[in-house]
C-alpha positions in Angstrom: 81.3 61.7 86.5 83.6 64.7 84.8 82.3 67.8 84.8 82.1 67.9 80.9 80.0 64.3 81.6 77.7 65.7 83.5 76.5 69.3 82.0 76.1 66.8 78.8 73.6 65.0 80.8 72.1 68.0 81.9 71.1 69.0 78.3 70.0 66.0 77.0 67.6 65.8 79.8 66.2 69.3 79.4 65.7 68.7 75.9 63.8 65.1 77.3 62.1 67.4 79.3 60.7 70.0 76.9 59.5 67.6 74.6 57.6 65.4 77.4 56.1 69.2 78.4 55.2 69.3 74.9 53.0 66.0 75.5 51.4 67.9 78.2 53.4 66.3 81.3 54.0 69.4 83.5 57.7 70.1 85.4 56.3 69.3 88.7 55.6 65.8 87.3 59.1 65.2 86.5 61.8 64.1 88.3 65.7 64.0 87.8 67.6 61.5 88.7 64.8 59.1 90.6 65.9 56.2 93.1 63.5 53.4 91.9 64.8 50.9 94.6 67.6 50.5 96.6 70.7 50.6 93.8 68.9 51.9 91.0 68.2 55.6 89.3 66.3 56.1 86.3 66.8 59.8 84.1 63.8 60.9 84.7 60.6 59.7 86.5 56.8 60.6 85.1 54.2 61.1 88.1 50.7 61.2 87.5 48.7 62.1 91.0 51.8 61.2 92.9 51.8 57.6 91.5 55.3 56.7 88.9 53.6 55.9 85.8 56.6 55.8 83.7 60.5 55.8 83.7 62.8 57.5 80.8 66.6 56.2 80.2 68.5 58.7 78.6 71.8 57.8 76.3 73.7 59.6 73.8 73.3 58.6 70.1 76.7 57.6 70.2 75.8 54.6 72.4 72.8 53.6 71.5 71.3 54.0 68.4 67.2 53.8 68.2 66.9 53.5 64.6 66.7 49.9 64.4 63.7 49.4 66.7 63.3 45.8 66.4 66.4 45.0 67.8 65.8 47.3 70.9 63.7 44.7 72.9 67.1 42.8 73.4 69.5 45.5 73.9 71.0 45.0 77.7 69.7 48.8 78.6 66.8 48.4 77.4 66.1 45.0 79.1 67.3 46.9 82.2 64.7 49.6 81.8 62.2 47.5 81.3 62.8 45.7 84.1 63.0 48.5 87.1 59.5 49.7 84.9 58.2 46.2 85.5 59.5 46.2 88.6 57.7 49.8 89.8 54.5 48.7 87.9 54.4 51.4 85.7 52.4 51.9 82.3 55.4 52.7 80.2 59.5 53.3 79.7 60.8 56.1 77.4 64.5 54.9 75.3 65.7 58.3 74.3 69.0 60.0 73.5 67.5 63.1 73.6 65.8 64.4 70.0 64.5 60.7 69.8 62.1 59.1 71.6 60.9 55.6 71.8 58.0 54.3 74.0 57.8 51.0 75.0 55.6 48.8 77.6 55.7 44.7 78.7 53.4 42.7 76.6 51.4 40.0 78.1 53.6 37.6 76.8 57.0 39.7 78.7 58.6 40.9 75.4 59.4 44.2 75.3 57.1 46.2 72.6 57.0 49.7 71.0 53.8 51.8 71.5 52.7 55.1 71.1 52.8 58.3 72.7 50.7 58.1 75.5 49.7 62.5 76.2 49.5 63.3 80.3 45.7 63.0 81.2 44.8 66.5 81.6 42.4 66.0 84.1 45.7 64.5 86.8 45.7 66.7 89.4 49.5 66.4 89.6 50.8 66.1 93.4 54.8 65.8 92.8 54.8 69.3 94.8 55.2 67.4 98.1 57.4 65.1 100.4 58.0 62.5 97.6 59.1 65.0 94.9 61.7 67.1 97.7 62.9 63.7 99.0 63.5 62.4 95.7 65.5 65.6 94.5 67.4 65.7 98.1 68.7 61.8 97.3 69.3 63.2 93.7 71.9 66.0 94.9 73.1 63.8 97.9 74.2 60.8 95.7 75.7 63.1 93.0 77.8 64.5 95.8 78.9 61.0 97.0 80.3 60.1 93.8 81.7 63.4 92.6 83.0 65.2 96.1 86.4 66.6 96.0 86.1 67.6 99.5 86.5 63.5 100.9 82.9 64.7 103.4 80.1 64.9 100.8 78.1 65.4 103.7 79.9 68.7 104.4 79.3 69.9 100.8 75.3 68.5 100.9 75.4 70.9 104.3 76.6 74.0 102.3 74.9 73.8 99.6 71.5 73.6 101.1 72.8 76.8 103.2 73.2 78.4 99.9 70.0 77.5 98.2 68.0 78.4 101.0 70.0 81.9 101.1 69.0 82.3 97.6 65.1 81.3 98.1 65.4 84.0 100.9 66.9 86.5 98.5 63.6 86.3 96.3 65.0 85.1 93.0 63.7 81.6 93.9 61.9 81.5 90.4 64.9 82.2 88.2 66.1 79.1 86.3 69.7 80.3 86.9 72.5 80.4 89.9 73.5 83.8 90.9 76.4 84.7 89.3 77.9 85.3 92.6 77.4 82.1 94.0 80.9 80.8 93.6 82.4 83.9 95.1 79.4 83.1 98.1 81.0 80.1 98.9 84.4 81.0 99.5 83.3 83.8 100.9 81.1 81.7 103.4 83.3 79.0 103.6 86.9 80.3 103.3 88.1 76.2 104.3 86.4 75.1 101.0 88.9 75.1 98.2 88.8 76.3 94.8 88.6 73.1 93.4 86.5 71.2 95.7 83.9 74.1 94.7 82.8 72.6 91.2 81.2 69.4 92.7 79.0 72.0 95.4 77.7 74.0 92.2 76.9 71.1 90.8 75.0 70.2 93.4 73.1 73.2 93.9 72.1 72.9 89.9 70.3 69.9 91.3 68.7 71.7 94.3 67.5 74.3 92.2 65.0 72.9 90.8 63.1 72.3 94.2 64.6 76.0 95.1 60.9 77.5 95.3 59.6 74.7 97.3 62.3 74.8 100.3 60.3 77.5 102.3 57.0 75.5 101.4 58.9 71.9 102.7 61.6 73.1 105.3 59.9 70.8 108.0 60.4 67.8 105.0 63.6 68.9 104.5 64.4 69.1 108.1 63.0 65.4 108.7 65.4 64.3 105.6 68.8 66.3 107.3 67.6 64.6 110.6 67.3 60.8 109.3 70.4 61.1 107.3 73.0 62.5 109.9 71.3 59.7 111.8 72.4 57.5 110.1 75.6 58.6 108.7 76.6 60.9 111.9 80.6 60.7 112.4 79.8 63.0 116.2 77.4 62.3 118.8 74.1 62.8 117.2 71.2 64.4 119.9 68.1 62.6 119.0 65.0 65.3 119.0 63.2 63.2 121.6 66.2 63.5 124.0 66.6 67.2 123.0 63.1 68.3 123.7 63.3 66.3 127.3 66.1 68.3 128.3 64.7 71.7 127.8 61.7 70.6 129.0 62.5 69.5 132.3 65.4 72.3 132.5 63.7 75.6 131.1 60.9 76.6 133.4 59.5 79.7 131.5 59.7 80.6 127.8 61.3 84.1 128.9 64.2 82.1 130.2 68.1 82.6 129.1 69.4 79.5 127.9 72.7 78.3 126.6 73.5 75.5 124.9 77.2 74.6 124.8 78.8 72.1 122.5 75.6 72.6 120.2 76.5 69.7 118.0 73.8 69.5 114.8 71.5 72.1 116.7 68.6 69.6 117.3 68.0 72.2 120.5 67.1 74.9 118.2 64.3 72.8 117.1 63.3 72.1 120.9 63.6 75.7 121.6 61.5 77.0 118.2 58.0 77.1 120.0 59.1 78.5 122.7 61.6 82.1 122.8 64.5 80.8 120.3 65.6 84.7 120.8 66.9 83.8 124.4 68.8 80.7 123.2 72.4 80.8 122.5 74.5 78.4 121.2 78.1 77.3 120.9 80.1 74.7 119.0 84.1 74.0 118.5 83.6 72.4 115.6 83.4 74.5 112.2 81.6 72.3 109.8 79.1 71.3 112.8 78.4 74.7 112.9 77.0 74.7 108.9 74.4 72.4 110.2 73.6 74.4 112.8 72.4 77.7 111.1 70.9 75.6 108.1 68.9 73.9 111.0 68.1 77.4 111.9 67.2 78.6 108.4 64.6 75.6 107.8 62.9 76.4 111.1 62.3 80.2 110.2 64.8 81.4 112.7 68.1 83.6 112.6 71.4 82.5 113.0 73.1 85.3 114.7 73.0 83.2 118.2 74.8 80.8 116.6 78.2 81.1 117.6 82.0 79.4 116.9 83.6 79.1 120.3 87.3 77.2 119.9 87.9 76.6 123.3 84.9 74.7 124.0 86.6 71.1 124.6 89.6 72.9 126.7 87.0 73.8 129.0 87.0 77.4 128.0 83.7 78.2 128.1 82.1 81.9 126.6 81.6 85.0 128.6 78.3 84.8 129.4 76.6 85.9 132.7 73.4 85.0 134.7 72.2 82.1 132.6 69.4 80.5 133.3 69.8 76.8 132.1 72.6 76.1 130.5 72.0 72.7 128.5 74.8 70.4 126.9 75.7 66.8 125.7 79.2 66.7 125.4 82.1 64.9 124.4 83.3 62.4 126.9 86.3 61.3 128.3 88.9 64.4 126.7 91.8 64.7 127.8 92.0 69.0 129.7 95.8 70.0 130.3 95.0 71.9 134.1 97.4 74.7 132.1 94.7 75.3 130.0 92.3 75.9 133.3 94.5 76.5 135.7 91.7 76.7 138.7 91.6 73.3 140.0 94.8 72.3 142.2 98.1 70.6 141.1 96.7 67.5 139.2 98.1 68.0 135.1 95.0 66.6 133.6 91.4 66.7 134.2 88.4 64.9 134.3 86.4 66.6 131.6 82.9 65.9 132.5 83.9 67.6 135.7 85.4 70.3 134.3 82.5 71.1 131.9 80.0 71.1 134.7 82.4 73.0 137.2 82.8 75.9 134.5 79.0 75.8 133.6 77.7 76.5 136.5 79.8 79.6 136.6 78.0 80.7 134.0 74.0 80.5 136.4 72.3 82.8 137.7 71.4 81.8 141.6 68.9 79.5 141.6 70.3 78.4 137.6 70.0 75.2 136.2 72.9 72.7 134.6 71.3 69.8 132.6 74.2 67.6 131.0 74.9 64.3 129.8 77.1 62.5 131.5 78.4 58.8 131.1 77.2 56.7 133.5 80.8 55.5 135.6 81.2 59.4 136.3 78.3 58.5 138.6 80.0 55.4 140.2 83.7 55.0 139.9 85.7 55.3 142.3 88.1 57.4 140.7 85.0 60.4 140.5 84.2 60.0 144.0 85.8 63.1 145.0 84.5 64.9 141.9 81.2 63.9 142.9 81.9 65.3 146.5 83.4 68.8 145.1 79.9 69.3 143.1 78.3 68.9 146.3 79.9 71.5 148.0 78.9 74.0 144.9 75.6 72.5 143.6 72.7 70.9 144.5 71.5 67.8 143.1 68.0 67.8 141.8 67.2 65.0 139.5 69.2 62.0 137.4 67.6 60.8 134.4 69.0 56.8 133.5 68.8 57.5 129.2 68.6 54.0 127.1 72.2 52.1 125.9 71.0 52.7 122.7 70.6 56.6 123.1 73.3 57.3 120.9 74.5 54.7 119.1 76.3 53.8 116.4 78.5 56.6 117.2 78.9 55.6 120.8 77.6 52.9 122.7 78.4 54.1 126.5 75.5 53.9 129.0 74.4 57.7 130.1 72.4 59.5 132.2 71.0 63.5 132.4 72.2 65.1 135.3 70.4 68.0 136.7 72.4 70.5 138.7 70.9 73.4 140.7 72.9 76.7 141.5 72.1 76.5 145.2 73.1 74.9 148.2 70.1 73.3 150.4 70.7 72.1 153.9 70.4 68.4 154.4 67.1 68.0 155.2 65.8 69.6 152.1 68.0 67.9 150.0 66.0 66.0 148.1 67.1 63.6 144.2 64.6 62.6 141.6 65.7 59.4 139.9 63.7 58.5 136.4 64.8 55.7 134.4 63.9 55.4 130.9 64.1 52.0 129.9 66.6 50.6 127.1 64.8 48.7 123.4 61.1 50.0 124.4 59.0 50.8 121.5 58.1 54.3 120.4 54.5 54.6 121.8 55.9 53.0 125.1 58.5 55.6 125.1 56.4 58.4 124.8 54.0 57.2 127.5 56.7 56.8 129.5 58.7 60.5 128.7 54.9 62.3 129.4 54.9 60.5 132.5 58.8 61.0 133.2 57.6 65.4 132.4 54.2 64.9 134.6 56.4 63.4 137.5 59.0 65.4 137.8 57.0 68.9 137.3 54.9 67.3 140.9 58.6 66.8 142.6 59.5 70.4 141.4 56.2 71.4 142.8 56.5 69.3 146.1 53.4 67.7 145.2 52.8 63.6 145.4 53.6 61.5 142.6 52.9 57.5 142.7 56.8 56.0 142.9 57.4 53.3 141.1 60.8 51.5 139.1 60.8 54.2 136.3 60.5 57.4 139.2 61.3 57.8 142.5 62.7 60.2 145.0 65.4 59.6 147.4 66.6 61.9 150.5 70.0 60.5 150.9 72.9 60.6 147.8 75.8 59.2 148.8 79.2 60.6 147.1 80.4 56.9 146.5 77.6 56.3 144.3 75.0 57.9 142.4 73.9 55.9 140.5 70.2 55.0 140.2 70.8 51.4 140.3 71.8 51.5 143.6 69.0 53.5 145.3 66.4 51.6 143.1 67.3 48.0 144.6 67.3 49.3 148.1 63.8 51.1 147.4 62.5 48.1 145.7 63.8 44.9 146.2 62.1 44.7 149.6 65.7 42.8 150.5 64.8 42.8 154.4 61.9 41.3 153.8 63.6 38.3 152.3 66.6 37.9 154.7 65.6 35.9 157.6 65.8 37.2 160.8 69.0 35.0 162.1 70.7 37.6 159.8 71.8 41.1 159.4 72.2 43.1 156.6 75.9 45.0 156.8 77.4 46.7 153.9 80.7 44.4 152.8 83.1 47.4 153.7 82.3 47.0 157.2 83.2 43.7 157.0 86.3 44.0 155.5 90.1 45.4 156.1 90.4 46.4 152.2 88.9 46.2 149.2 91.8 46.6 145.9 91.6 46.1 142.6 94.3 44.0 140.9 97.2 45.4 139.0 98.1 46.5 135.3 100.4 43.5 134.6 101.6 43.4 131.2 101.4 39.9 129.8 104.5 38.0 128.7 104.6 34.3 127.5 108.2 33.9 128.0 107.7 35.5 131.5 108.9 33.9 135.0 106.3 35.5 137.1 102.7 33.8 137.4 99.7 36.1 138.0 96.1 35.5 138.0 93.5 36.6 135.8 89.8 36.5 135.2 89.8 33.1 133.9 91.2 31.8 136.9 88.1 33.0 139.2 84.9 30.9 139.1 82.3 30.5 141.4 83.9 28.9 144.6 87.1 27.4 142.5 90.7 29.0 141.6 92.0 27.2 138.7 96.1 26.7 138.8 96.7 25.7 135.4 95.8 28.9 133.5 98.0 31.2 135.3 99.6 34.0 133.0 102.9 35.5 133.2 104.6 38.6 133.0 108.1 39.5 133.6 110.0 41.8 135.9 110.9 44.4 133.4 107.3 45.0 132.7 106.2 45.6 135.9 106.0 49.6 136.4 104.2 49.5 140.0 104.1 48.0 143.3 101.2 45.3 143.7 99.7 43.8 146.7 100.5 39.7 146.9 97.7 37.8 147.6 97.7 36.3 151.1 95.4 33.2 152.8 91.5 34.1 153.1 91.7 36.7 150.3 88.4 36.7 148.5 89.0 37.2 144.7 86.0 38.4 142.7 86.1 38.2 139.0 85.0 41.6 137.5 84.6 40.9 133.9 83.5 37.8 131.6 80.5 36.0 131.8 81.5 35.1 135.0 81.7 38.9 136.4 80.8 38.6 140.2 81.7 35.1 140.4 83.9 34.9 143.8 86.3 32.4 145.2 88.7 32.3 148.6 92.1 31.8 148.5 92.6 28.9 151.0 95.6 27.0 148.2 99.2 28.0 149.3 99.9 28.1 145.7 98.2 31.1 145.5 99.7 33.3 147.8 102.3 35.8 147.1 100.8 36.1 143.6 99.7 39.2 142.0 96.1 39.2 140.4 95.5 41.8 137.3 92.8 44.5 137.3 89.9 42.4 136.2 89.8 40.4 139.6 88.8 42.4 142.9 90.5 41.4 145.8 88.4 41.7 149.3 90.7 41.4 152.7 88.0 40.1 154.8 88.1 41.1 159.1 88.2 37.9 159.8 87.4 39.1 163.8 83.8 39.9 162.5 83.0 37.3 159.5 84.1 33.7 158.2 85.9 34.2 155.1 84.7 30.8 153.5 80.9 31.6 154.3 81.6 35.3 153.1 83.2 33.7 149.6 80.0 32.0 149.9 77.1 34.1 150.4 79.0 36.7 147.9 78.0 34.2 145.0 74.7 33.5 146.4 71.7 35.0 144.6 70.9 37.5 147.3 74.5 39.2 147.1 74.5 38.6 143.2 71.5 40.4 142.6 73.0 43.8 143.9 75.0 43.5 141.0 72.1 44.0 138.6 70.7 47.1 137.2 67.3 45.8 138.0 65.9 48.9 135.3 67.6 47.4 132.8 68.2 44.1 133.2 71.7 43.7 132.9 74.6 43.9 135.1 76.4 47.4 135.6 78.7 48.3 133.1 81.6 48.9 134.8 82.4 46.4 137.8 84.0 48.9 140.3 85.1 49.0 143.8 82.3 51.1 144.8 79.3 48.4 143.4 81.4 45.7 146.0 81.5 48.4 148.9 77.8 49.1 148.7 76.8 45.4 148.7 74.8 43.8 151.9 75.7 40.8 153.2 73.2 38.8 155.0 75.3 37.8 158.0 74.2 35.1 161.4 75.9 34.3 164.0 79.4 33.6 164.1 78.4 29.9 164.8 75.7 29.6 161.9 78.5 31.2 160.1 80.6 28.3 160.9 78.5 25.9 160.1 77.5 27.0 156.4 81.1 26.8 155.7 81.8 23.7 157.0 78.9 21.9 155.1 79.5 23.9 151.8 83.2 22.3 152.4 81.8 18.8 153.2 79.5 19.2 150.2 82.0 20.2 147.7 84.6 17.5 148.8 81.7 15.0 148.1 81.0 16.7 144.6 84.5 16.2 144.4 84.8 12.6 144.9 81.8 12.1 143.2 83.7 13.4 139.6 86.6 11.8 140.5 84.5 8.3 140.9 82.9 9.4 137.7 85.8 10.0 135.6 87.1 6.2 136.7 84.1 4.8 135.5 84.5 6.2 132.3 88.2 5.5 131.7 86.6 1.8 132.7 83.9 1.9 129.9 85.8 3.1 127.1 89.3 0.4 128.1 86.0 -2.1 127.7 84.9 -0.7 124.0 88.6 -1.1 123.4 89.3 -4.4 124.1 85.9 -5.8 122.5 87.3 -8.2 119.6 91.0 -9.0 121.0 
């Protein structure tokens, strides 16, 4: 729509307008721009106690003429109109091009017919003055902007203009039909990144909001919920859901006088968590300019000032604001960014660092003794082996006090990484008092579940804090021992739950598989090559028990960059992706020695002086071993498939004798299997030579 286009529009609808007033139909019973359904606007909508009782389509004389009225019931816009009114159930449709008006209803028989004026009941106690009406206006402006944006982010420009009709409802002019004068010079002024000619879609925009302009202080919490849903859905960053915001200052801010910051503040949804509490003593930093829009118009709806509300550049570089003796500091952000040491310069000779490390290494510089952290953090910082030392560093700084498992779909669409809140105390306890609170929140639970299950996650955790008892159970637990290799809660739930000793016979011990092993690698990064001369295996040659030969791929020299370790006799290869992920096999072919494996197998060197390899191979795939390898909270295998999650698993292991045997039968039992195909396969190259030859 051109500019010219659309102030055209705007005065044939006034004058729409002023004659429907005229009939008695008050301005708060009229609506601009109405979404009947999903595709579909109408001109104007007519309310009557918050019910659509009719529907107006406006058009210039030049394109449709109303004089001829009997051919109007076949027009195509008026068979249009007709049908969204038929489809909305309302009493009438309005055909007008602005000084003339036609009414029209369905008769019984479906034909469009002409009627009379129909006058607004006087005794309608009009309710368009609530969430319907502001909604409807909101989608009004929004979709103008999606059409008619010069900026390419009509969600940017929807974000500034409702910071500049809220500024003008606070200046007290919220009653004047007209824009400030000023308004344009407010922009740029506001906005210096906004260009002069993006500006004319904004202002348009803000015509739209004005007429809702003295309801905004009424509706702010509407118009909250409506910002909320919609950067939901349409969020291009992380979005914080309020239910996740509010748990984090709750279990992180222990008394409303507290200093808080939040860092990499995102929409602001913390300002919201914060608002009955002291907002005054909560700070809050973003790196991102237009995030920060949404951030003081979040603090404008909820009555609060913006002046703590600050642009901080250096947030994703790990340089963090000069702030000192915090209390909590609070943050969800970005993950995996790539921080140049040069930009830290504090943490040894390595050139790039791990940034959830460095965020939480910087915070905490930031507490008070006895201060709080509370982050987000994806879940493989918790296990991987390449964060095992991280882990260990934190240690030596911090202390440990609880680790929330969040949902997978916490923050999706935007991401879809499994995460958990980590909650880091400024203090170093001795061993003995070191004590971890692990909650799980389960993943696809229904909202009343979940908020059973966050009270009782807030109730728990405020009796640990207290040192009082709590009834464990899979959602929370305490533990008194966290190892560096893994922290995750999967790992500490199956030993407190599973009751695994219970089910292992006592002919067997329970021995973590490091202790029973020489090494434990992962493959290497070979770069595939069809026209390559050097086999390797992959995934898809590991099943349960079976290496298969024939699917080998192939790289070529040139394209391997590292030294790899060659697989040698009794090497147990475990596949560490597919649908086959844990599926292990030994290597007991000769064909299969000397070559390389990539980094979705894990290779185990068993100790052959304290374990059979062949019943180790075996009891891996086994469903005691196997379940280890399942978050039993969520019901589906760990994400990432790491060394640590093979280290950590107990094996069930007899006597070297009993060890024997199980491998010797499995072997006997497989070669029978064996034959048994083999026999089977004859038989039915027999059966189908028979069909063959039937007739010759």
């Amino acid at each position: 729509m051109t500019s010219n286009s659309f102030h055209e529009g705007k005065i044939l609808a006034s004058k729409v307008i002023k004659y429907l007033e005229s009939l008695g139909y008050s301005s708060e019973s009229l609506v601009l721009e109405y979404k009947v359904n999903a595709s579909s606007y109408v001109d104007i909508a007519i309310f009557e106690d918050g019910k659509l009782i009719g529907i107006v389509e406006i058009k210039s004389a030049a394109l449709l003429s109303l004089k001829n009225t009997e051919e109007l019931p076949y027009n195509r816009i008026v068979r249009r109109t007709q049908g969204l009114s038929d489809l909305n159930k309302c009493k009438f449709f309005i055909i007008s091009n602005g000084v003339e008006h036609v009414w029209m209803q369905t008769s019984s028989t479906g034909r469009a017919i002409k009627i009379k004026e129909i006058p607004a009941n006087k005794s309608s106690k009009n309710s368009a003055r609530d969430e319907k009406y502001v909604h409807a206006v909101l989608w009004r402006a929004l979709d103008y902007l999606k059409g008619n944006s010069l900026s390419n982010d009509y969600l940017l420009d929807f974000s500034i203009a409702l910071n500049e009709i809220l500024r003008i409802s606070n200046l007290g002019n919220m009653y004047e039909t007209q824009l400030p004068e000023d308004i344009s010079e407010s922009i740029s002024k506001n906005y210096s990144f906004i260009r002069s000619q993006e500006l004319n879609g904004i202002y348009n925009c803000l015509e739209i909001l004005s007429d809702i302009k003295e309801l905004m202080p009424k509706y702010a919490a509407s118009v909250l919920s409506f910002v909320d849903e919609l950067l939901i859905k349409n969020n291009r960053e992380i979005f914080v859901p309020q239910w996740l915001s509010n748990l984090m200052y709750d279990l992180s801010v222990s008394h409303p006088n507290s200093k808080v910051v939040n860092l990499f503040a995102r929409y602001g949804s913390f300002l919201s968590s914060a608002s009955s509490h002291n907002p005054a003593k909560l700070n809050l930093y973003t790196s991102n300019e237009h995030l920060l829009i949404w951030c003081k118009l979040r603090a404008k709806l909820l009555g609060l000032s913006d002046s703590n509300i600050h642009y901080s550049s250096g947030l994703q570089l790990g340089q963090f604001p000069e702030e000192s003796y915090v209390d909590t500091v609070i943050m969800a952000p970005p993950f995996n960014v790539h921080i140049n040491n040069s930009n830290i310069g504090k943490e040894g000779n390595k050139k790039r660092l791990d940034s959830t490390f460095c965020y939480i290494k910087e915070s905490i510089k930031l507490l008070s003794p006895d201060g709080l952290v509370a982050v987000v953090v994806p879940d493989g910082f918790l296990f991987n082996e390449s964060s095992k030392y991280l882990r260990a560093e934190l240690e030596k700084c911090c202390s440990v006090e609880a680790i929330i498992s969040l949902p997978n779909e916490t923050f999706r669409p935007y991401a879809n990484v499994a995460s958990s809140i980590l909650l880091l105390r400024n203090a170093i306890h001795s061993s003995a008092d070191r004590v971890v609170f692990f909650g799980v929140i389960p993943s696809n639970t229904k909202d009343t579940q979940k908020k059973e299950i966050l009270a009782d996650l807030r109730n728990n955790y405020s009796a640990f804090k207290d040192r009082e008892y709590f009834n464990e159970d899979s959602n929370f637990f305490i533990e008194k021992k966290l190892e560096p290799n893994n922290w995750h809660h999967s790992k500490y739930h199956y030993l407190k739950f599973s009751e695994l000793e219970s089910k292992v016979s006592n002919q067997f011990n329970l021995i973590p598989l490091k202790e029973l092993s020489k090494g434990i690698y992962r493959g290497a990064s070979f770069v595939k090559d069809d026209d390559g001369e050097i086999p390797y295996v992959s995934q898809a040659n590991v099943r349960e028990m079976s290496l298969n030969l024939d699917d080998l791929l192939y790289t070529s020299q040139n394209k391997i960059k590292a030294k790899f370790r060659r697989l040698e006799l009794n090497d147990i290869l475990v596949n560490a992706i597919s649908n086959y992920r844990g599926s292990a096999a030994i290597v007991d072919d000769l064909d299969f020695v000397g070559l390389g494996a990539n980094r979705h197998v894990i290779i185990i060197q068993p100790d052959i002086n304290l374990i059979n390899p062949y019943y180790l191979a075996v009891i891996i795939n086994s469903e005691l071993v196997r379940k280890q390898l399942f978050d039993p909270a969520i019901g589906s295998v760990i994400q990432s498939f790491t060394l640590n999650s093979l280290e950590d698993l107990l094996i069930p292991v007899p006597s070297g004798e009993l060890q024997n045997e199980i491998a010797t039968s499995y072997k006997s039992k497989k070669f029978e299997l064996q034959q048994a195909l083999n026999r089977a396969r004859e038989i039915e190259v027999d059966m189908k030579d028979l069909v063959s030859n039937l007739g010759k």
